[in-house]
DRENDO-1510 file (C-alpha; in Angstrom, 1 decimal, always signed):
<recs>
REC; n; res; u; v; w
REC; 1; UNK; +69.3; +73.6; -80.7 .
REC; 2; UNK; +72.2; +75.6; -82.3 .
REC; 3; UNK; +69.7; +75.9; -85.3 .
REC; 4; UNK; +67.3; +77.4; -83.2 .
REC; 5; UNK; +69.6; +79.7; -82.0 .
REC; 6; UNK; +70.3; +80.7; -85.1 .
REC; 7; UNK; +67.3; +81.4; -86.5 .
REC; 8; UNK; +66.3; +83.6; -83.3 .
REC; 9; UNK; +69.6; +85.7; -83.9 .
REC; 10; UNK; +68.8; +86.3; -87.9 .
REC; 11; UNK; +65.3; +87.2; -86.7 .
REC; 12; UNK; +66.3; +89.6; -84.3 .
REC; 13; UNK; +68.8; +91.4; -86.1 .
REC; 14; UNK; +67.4; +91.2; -90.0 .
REC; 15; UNK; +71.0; +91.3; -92.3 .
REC; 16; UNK; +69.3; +94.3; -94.1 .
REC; 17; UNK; +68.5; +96.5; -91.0 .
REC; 18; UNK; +72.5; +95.7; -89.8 .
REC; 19; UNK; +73.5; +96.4; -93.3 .
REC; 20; UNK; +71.8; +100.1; -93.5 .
REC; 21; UNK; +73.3; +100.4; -90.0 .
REC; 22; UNK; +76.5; +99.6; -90.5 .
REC; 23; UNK; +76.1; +102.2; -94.1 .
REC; 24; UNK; +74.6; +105.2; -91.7 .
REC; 25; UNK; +77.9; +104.9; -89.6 .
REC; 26; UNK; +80.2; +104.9; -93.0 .
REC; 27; UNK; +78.7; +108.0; -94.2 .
REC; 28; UNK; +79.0; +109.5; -91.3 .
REC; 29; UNK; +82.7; +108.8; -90.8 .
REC; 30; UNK; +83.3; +110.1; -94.3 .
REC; 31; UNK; +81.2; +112.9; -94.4 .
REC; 32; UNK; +83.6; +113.7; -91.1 .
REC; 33; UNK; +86.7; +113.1; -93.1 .
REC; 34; UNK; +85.7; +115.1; -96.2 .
REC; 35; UNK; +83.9; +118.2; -93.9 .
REC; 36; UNK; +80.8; +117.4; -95.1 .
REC; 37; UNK; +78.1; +118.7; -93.6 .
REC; 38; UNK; +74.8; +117.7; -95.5 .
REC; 39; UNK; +76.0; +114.2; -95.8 .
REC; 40; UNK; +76.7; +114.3; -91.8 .
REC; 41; UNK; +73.1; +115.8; -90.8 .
REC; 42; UNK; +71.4; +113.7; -93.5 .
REC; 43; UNK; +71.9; +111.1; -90.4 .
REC; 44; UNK; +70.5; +112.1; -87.8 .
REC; 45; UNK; +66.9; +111.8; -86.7 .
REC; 46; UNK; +64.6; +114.7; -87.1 .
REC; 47; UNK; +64.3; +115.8; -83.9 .
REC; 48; UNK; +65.1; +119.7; -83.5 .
REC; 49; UNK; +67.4; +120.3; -80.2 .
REC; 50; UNK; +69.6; +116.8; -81.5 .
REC; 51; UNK; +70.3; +118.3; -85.1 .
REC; 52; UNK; +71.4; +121.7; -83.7 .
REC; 53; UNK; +73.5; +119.9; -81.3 .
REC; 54; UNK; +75.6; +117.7; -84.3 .
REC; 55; UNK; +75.5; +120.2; -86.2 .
REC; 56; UNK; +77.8; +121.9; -83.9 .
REC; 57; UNK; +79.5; +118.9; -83.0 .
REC; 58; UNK; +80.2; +118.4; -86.5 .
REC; 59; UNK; +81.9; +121.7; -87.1 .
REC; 60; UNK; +83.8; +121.6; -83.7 .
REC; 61; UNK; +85.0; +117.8; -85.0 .
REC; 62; UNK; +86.3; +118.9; -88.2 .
REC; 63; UNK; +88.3; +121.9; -87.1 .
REC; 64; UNK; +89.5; +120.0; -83.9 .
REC; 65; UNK; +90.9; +116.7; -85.0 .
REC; 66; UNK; +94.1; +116.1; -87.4 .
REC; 67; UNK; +92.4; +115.8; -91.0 .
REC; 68; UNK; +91.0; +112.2; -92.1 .
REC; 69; UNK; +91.6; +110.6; -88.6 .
REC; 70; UNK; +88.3; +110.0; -88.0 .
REC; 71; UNK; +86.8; +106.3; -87.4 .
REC; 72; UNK; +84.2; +104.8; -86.2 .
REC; 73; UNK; +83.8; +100.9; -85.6 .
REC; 74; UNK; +80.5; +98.9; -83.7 .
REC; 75; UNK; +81.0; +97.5; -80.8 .
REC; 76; UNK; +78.0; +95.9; -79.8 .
REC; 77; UNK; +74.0; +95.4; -81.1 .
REC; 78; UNK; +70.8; +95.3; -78.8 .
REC; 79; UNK; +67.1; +94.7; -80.4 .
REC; 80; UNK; +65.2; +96.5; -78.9 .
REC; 81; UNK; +62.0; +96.6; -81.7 .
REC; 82; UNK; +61.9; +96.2; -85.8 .
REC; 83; UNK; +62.0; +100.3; -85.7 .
REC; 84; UNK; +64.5; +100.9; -82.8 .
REC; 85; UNK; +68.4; +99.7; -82.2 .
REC; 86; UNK; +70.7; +100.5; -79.8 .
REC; 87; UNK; +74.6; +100.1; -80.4 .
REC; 88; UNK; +77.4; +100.6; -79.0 .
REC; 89; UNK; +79.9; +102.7; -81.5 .
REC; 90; UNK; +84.0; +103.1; -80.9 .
REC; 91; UNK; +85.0; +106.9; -81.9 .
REC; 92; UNK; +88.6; +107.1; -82.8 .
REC; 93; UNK; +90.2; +110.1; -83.6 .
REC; 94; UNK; +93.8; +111.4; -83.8 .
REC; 95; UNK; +94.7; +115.1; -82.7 .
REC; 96; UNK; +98.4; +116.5; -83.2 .
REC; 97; UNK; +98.9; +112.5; -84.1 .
REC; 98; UNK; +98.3; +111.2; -81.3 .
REC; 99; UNK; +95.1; +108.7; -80.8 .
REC; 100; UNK; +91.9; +109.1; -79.1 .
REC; 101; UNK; +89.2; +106.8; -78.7 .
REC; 102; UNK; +86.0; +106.0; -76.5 .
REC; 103; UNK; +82.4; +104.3; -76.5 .
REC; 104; UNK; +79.0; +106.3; -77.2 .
REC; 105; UNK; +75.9; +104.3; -76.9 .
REC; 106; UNK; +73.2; +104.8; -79.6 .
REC; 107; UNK; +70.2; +104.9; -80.3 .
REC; 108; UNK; +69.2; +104.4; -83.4 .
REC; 109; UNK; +65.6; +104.6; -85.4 .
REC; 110; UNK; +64.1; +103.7; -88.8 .
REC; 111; UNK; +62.1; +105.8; -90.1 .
REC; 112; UNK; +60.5; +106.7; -94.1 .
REC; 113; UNK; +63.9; +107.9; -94.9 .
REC; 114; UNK; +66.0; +104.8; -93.7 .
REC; 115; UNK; +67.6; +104.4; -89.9 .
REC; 116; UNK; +68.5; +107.3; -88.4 .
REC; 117; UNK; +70.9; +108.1; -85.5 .
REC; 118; UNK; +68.3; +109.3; -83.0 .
REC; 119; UNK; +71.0; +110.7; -79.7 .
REC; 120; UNK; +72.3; +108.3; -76.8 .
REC; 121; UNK; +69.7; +108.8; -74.3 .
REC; 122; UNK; +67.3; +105.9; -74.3 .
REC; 123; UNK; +64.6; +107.4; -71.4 .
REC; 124; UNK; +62.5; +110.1; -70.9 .
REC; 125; UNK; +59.9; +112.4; -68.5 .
REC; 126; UNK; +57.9; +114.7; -69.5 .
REC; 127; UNK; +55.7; +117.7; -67.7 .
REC; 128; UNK; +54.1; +120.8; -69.5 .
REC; 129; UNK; +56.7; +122.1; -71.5 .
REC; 130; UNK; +59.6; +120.1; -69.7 .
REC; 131; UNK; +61.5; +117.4; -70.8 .
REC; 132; UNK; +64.1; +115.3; -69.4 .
REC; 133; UNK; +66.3; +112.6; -70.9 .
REC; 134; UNK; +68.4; +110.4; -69.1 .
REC; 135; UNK; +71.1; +108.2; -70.3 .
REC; 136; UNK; +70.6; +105.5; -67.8 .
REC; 137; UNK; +67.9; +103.7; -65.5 .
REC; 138; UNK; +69.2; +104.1; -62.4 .
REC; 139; UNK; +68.9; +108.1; -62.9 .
REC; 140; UNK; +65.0; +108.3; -62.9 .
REC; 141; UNK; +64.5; +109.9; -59.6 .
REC; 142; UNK; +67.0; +112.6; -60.5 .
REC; 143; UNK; +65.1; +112.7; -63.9 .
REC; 144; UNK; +62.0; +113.4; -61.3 .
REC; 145; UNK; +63.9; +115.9; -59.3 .
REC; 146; UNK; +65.2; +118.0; -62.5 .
REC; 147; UNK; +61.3; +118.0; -63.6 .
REC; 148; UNK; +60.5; +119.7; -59.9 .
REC; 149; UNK; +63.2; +122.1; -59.8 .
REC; 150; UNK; +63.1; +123.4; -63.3 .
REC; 151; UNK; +59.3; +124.0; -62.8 .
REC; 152; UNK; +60.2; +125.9; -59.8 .
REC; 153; UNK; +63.5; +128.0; -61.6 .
REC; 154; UNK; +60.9; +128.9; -64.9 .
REC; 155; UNK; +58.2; +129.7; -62.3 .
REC; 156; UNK; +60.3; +132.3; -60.4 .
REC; 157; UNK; +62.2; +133.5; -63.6 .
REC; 158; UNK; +59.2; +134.3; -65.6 .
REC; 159; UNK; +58.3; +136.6; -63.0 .
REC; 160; UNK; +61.8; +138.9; -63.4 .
REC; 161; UNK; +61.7; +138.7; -66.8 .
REC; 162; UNK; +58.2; +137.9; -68.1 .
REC; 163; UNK; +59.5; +135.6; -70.6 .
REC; 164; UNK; +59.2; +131.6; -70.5 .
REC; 165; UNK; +61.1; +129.2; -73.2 .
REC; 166; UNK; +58.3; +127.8; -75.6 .
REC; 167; UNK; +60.0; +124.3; -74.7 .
REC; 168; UNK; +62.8; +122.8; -72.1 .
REC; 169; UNK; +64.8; +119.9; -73.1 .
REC; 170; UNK; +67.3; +118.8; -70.2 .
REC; 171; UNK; +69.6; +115.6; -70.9 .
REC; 172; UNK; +71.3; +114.1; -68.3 .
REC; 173; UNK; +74.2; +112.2; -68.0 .
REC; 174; UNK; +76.2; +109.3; -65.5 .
REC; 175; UNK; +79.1; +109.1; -67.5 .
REC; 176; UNK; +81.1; +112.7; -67.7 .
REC; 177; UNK; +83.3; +111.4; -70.8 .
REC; 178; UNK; +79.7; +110.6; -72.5 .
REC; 179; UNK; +78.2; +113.9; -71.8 .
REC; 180; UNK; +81.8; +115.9; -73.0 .
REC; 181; UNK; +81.9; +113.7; -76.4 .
REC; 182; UNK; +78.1; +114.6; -77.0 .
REC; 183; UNK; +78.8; +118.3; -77.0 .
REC; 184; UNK; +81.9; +118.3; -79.0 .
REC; 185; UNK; +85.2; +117.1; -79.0 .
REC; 186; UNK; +87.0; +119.9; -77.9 .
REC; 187; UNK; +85.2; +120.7; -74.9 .
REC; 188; UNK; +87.4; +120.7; -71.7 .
REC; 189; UNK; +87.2; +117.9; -69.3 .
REC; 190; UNK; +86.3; +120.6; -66.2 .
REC; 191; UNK; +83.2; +121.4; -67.7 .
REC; 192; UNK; +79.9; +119.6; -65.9 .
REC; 193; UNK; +77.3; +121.3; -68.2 .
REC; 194; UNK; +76.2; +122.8; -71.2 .
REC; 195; UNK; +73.7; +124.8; -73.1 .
REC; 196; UNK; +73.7; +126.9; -76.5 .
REC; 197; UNK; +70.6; +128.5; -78.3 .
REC; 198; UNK; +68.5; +125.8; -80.0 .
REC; 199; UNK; +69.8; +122.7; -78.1 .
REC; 200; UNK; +69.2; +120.9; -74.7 .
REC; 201; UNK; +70.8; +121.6; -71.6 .
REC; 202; UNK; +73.0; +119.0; -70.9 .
REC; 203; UNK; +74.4; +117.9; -67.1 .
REC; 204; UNK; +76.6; +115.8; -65.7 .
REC; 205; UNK; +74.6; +114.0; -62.8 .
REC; 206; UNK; +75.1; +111.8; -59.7 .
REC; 207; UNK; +72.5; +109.8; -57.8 .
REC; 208; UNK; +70.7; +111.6; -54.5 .
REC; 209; UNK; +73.2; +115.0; -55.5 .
REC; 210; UNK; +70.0; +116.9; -55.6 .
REC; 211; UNK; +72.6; +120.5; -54.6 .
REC; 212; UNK; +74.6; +119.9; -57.8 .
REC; 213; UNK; +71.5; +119.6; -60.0 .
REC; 214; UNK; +69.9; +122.4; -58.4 .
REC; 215; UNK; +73.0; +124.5; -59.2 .
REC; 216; UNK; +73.0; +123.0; -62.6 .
REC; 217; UNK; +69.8; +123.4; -63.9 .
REC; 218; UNK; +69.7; +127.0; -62.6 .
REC; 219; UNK; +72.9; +127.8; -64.2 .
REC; 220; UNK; +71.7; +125.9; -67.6 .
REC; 221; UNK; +67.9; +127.1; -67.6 .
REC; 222; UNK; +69.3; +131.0; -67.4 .
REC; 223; UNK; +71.9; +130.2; -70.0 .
REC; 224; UNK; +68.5; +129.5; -72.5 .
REC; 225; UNK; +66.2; +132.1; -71.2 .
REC; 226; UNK; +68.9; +134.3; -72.4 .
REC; 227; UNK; +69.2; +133.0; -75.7 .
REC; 228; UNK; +65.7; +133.0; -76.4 .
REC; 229; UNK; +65.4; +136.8; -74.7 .
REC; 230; UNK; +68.3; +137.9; -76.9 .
REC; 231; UNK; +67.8; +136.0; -79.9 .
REC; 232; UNK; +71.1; +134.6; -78.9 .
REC; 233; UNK; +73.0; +137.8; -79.3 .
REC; 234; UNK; +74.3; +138.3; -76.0 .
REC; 235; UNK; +78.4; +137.9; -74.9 .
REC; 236; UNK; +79.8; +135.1; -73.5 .
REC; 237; UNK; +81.0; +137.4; -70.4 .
REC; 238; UNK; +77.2; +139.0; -70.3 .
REC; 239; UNK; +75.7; +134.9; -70.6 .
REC; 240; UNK; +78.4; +133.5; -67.9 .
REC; 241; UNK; +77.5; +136.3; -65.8 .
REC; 242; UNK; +73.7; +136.0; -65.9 .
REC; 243; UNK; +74.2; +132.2; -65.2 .
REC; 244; UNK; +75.9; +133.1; -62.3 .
REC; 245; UNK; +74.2; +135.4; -60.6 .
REC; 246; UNK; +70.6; +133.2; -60.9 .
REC; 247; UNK; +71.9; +130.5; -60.1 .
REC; 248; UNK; +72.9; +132.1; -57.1 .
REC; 249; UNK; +69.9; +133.9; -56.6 .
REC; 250; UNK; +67.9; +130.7; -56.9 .
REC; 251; UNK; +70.0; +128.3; -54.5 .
REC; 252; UNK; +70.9; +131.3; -52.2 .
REC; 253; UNK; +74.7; +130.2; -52.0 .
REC; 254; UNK; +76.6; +133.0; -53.1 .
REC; 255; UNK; +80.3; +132.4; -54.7 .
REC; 256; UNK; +83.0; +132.1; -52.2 .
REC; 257; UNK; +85.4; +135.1; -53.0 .
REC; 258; UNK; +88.3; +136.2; -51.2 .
REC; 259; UNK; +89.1; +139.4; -49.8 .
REC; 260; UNK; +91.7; +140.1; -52.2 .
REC; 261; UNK; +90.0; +138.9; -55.5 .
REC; 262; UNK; +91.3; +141.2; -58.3 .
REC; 263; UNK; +88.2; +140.3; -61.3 .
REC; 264; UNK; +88.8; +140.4; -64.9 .
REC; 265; UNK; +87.5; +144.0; -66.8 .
REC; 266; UNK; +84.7; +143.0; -69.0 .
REC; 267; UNK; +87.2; +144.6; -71.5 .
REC; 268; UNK; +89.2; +142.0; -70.6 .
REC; 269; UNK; +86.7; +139.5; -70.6 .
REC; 270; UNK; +85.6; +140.3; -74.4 .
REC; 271; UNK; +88.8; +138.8; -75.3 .
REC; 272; UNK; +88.9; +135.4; -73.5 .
REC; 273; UNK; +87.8; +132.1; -75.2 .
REC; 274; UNK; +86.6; +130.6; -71.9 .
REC; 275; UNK; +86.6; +127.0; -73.4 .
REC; 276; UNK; +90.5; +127.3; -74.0 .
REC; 277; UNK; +91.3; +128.2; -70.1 .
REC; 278; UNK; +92.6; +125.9; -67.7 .
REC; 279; UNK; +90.5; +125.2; -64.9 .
REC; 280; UNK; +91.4; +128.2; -62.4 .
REC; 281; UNK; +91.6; +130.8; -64.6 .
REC; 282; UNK; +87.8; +129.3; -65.8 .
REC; 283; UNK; +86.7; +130.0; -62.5 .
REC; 284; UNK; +88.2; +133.6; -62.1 .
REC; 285; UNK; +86.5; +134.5; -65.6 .
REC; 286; UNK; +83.5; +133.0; -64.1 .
REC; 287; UNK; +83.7; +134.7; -60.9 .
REC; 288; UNK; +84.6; +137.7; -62.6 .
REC; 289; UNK; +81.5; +137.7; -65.0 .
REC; 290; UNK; +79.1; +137.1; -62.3 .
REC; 291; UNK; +80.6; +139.9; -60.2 .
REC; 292; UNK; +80.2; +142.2; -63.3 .
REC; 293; UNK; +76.9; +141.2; -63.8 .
REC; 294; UNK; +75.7; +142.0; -60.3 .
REC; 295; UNK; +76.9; +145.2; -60.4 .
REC; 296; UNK; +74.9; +146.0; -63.7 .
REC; 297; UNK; +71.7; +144.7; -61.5 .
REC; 298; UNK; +72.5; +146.9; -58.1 .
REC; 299; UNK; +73.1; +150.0; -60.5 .
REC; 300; UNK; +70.1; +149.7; -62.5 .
REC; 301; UNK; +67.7; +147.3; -61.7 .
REC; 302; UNK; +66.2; +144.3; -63.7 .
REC; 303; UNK; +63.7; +146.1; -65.4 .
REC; 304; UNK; +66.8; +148.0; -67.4 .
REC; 305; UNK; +68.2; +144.9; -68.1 .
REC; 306; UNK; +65.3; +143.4; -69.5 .
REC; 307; UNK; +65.1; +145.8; -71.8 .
REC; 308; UNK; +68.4; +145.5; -73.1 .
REC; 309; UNK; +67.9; +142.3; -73.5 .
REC; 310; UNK; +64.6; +142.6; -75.5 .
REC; 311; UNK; +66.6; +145.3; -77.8 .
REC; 312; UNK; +69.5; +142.6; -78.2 .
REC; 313; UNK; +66.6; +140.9; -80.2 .
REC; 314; UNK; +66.6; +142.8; -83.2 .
REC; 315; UNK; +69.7; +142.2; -84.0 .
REC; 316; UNK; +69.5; +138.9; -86.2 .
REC; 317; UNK; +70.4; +135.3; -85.3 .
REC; 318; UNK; +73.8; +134.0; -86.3 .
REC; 319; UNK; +73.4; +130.1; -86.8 .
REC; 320; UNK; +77.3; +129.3; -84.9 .
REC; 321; UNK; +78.7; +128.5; -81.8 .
REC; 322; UNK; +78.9; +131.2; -79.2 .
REC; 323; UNK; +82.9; +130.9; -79.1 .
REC; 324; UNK; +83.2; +131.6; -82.8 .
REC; 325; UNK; +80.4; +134.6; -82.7 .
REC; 326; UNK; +82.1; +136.0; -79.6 .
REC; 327; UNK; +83.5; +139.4; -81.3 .
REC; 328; UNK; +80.5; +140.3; -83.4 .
REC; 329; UNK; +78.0; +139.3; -79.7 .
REC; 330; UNK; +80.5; +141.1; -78.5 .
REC; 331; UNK; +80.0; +144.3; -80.3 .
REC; 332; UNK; +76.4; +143.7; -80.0 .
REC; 333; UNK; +76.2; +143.7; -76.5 .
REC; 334; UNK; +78.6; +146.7; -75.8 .
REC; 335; UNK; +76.6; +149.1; -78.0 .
REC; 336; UNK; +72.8; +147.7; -76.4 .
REC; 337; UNK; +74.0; +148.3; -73.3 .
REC; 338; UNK; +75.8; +151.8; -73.6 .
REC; 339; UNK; +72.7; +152.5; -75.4 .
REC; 340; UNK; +70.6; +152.0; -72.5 .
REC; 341; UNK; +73.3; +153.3; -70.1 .
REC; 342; UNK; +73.9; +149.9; -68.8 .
REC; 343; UNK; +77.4; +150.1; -68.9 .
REC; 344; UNK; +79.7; +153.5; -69.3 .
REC; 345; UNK; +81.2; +154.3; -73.4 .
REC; 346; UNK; +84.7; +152.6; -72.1 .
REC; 347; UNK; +83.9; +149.2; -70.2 .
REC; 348; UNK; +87.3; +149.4; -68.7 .
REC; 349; UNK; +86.2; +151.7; -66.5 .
REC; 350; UNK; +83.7; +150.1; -64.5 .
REC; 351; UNK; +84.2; +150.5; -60.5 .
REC; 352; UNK; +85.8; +147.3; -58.9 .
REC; 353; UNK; +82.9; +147.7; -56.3 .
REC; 354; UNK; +83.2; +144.4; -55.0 .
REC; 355; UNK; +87.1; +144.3; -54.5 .
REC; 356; UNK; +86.4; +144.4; -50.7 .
REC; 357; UNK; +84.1; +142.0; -50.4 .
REC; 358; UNK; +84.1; +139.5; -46.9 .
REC; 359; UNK; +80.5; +137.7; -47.9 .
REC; 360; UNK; +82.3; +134.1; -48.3 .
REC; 361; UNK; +80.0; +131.3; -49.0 .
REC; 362; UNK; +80.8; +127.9; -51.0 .
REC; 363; UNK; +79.0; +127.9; -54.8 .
</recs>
């Protein structure tokens, strides 16, 4: 009997296939520990929105973690076909010398080049140019819920703008620490979702919370409309902003606001690395982006804005994260919309029109 046992455990985990495995995840830790980045994306599957998304992860990792610190152990093997593994992988990690560690799942593919680390998210839905992956089983309706919705957000969006992304990738997540690891190690533990030119939008989902998804994918969807409008040339402020104000638009639940709210100058917002604020001063910069945003939209219209964003377009792409483009978007974005009279030659000096605002209703 134990013979038999055996025999099924060699034949459903071939040494060789373990051994390439187990090689993959080496040269990954190294190519970590010695920044470098060909040997790093020379891993991952070819599959376009998951390469963008380590190869920022990769360059956030580096710059983040104290040098050579990096390790990565296996935890756990499951067969799943002769073409197709998932593991279960310890990261460990040591910033300002103190250690870090936690489990990512993985899913992990051979293909003509050798196994490849193929992303964490094991199932998917498709519809038209939608796609949703989920990280676990038990999220399938709300993989079927994110499919209706983000029909219904493109649908209404393409109208405003007449623009529609060429393709939708939407990942979700049940386990926050999963999702936060698979956008990059720095990323602060408030944050719920994420989306950058190129990649997926990535949430943070519970089961039957059909309110926070809606809120979400609004949020997440604008986020990538913009990229692709603006060839991702457009501010952080100008991005937070527009996120805002859909996704406000969309669920009709404004932002609660007090009376005696005091927002940020979008001067003042050009200098602010949102990723490095604690969480309530995160959600006065976001509160303060979609109240400047709104204003541009009551002063002159959507039409104007759509133009500007169009223009925003020639300017070319720059292949890096949006916090370490921020100054030259920056730039970009000030002189597009002074050009089109969007905003006045000193941004300081915009009215604080919504200062007295009593309109309180929960986000």
């Amino acid at each position: 009997m134990l013979s038999i046992l055996l025999s099924l455990w060699i034949s459903l985990f071939p040494a060789s296939d373990l051994d390439e495995i187990n090689h993959l995840f080496h040269v990954q830790q190294q190519a970590i520990n010695t920044n470098n980045m060909s040997g790093y994306v020379s891993t991952i599957y070819e599959d376009e929105h998951y390469r963008q998304e380590q190869k920022r992860w990769f360059k956030d990792a580096v710059s983040f973690i104290d040098p050579k610190s990096f390790q990565i152990k296996v935890k756990k093997y499951h067969f799943i076909s002769k073409s197709h593994y998932h593991a279960e992988i310890i990261h460990s990690y040591r910033k300002n010398h103190k250690l870090y560690s936690f489990v990512r799942p993985v899913e992990m593919k051979k293909t003509k080049q050798g196994w490849k680390d193929a992303d964490s998210l094991a199932y998917e839905r498709k519809k038209r140019f939608i796609t949703v992956k989920y990280s676990d089983r038990n999220l399938l309706p709300e993989s079927q819920k994110a499919l209706t919705i983000l029909s219904l957000v493109s649908e209404k969006m393409v109208h405003k703008y007449s623009w529609n992304p060429r393709v939708v990738e939407v990942k979700l997540y049940h386990d926050p620490e999963v999702f936060r690891q698979s956008v990059k190690l720095s990323l602060p533990t408030w944050a719920g979702g994420w989306n950058e030119a190129k990649q997926s939008i990535k949430l943070v989902v519970g089961k039957s919370d059909t309110v926070s998804l809606t809120h979400g994918l609004a949020h997440e969807y604008t986020h990538q409309l913009l990229s692709d409008m603006t060839n991702d040339n457009a501010a952080y402020w100008l991005q937070e902003g527009a996120a805002m104000f859909y996704e406000a638009w969309f669920t009709k639940e404004k932002p609660e606001i007090e009376k005696n709210f005091h927002p940020f100058a979008i001067s003042e917002l050009e200098q602010m690395n949102l990723e490095q604020l604690p969480d309530n001063e995160a959600s006065r910069y976001y509160i303060s982006c979609y109240m400047r945003f709104k204003e541009i939209v009551q002063q002159h219209g959507e039409k104007q804005i759509a133009k500007a964003f169009r223009e925003m377009r020639n300017y070319p792409y720059i292949d890096e994260d949006s916090a370490v483009k921020q100054q030259e978007t920056n730039k970009r974005t000030r002189h597009i919309l002074q050009k089109n009279k969007l905003l006045p030659n000193k941004t300081n000096t915009l009215e604080d029109a919504y200062l007295n605002m009593s309109d309180k209703r929960v986000l």
